[in-house]
N, C-alpha and C positions, 0 to 999 in steps of 0.2 A: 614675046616670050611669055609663057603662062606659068602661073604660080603652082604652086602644088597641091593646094585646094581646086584650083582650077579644073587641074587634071583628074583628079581623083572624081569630081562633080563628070567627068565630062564621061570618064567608065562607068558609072553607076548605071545602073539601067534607070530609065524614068521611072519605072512604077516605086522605085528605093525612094529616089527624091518626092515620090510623093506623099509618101505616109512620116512624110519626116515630122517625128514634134507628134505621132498617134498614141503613143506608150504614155504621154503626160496627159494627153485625150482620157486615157482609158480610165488611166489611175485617177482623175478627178471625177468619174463617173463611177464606178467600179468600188474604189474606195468609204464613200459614205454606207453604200448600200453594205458592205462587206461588216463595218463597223454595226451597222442596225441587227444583220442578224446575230451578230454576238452578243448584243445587249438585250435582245431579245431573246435567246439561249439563255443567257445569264438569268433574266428576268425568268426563266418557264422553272429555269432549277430552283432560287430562290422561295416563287411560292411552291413549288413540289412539297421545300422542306418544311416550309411555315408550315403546310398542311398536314404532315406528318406530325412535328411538335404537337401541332393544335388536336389533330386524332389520339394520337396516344396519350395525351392529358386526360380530354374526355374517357376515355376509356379506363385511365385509371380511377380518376374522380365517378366514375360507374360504379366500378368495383366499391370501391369505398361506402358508394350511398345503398349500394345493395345488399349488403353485408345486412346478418340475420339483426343485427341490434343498429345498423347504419342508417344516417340520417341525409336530410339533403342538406345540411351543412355542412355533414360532414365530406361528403362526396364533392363539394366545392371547393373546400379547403383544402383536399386533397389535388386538386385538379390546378389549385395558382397555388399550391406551391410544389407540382411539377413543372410546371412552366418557368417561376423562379429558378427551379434546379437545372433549367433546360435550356429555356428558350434566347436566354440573351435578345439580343437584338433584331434576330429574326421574325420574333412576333410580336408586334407594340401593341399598343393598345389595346391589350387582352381581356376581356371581358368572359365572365364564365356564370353561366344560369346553370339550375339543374329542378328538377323534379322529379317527386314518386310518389306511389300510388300501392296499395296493397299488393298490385304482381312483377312492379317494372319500377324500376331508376333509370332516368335519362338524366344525362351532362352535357352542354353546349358550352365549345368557345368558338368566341370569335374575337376576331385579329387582325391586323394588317400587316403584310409581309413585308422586309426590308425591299426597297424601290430604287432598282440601279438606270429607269427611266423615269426623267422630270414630268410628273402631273401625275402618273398613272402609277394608282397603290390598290390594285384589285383586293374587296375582300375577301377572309378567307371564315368560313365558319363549318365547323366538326362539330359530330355529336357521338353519345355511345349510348346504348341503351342496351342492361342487362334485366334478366330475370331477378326477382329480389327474392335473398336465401329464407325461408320458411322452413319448420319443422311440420311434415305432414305424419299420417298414421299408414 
């Protein structure tokens, strides 16, 4: 007399009984990689934003130093504390240089961006450089 498992084994076609146990195959293979590209996703958005923060700082701390009476302190100071008003935790360790010269203000930051992969914290460095305001004739 055969069980009922028996039977049922015994209609399967062979090729069923053979992939038995493939789906747990798959998912142990299939799975890590699935996860990587999400953290990898995660990670490209991440620095996108940091480097946005980090340009439009620059860019304002520009403006700032560029200004008819603007200095490059003052363009710096503008620049971290846009980043204070901004950037939270998206960009650490923010450092911000700037310089000018009779026709131009440049502003740099740089930064490292929030890191949702262990060891890897790509930097990220912005700059802006505007025309400095002059009264000509």
């Amino acid at each position: 007399m055969h069980t009922t498992s028996e039977a049922r084994c015994r209609h399967r076609p062979v090729a069923a009984r053979a992939e038995r146990g493939s789906t747990s195959i798959q998912m142990v293979l299939l799975l890590p990689a699935l996860f990587a590209v999400m953290f990898l996703g995660m990670q490209a958005a991440l620095y996108y934003h940091a480097r946005s923060i980090a340009l439009a700082s620059a860019q304002e701390g520009a403006r700032a130093a560029g200004a008819e009476n603007g200095t490059t302190s003052a363009g710096v100071s503008t620049a971290r504390d846009y980043l204070t008003d901004t950037a939270g935790d998206a960009l650490s360790g923010a450092r911000v240089t700037g310089s000018r010269s009779a026709t131009t203000a440049t502003i740099t930051v740089r930064g490292t961006p929030l890191s949702v992969v262990p060891g890897w914290a790509p930097p990220v460095t912005q700059s802006a450089t505007v025309t400095v305001e002059r009264i000509t004739r």
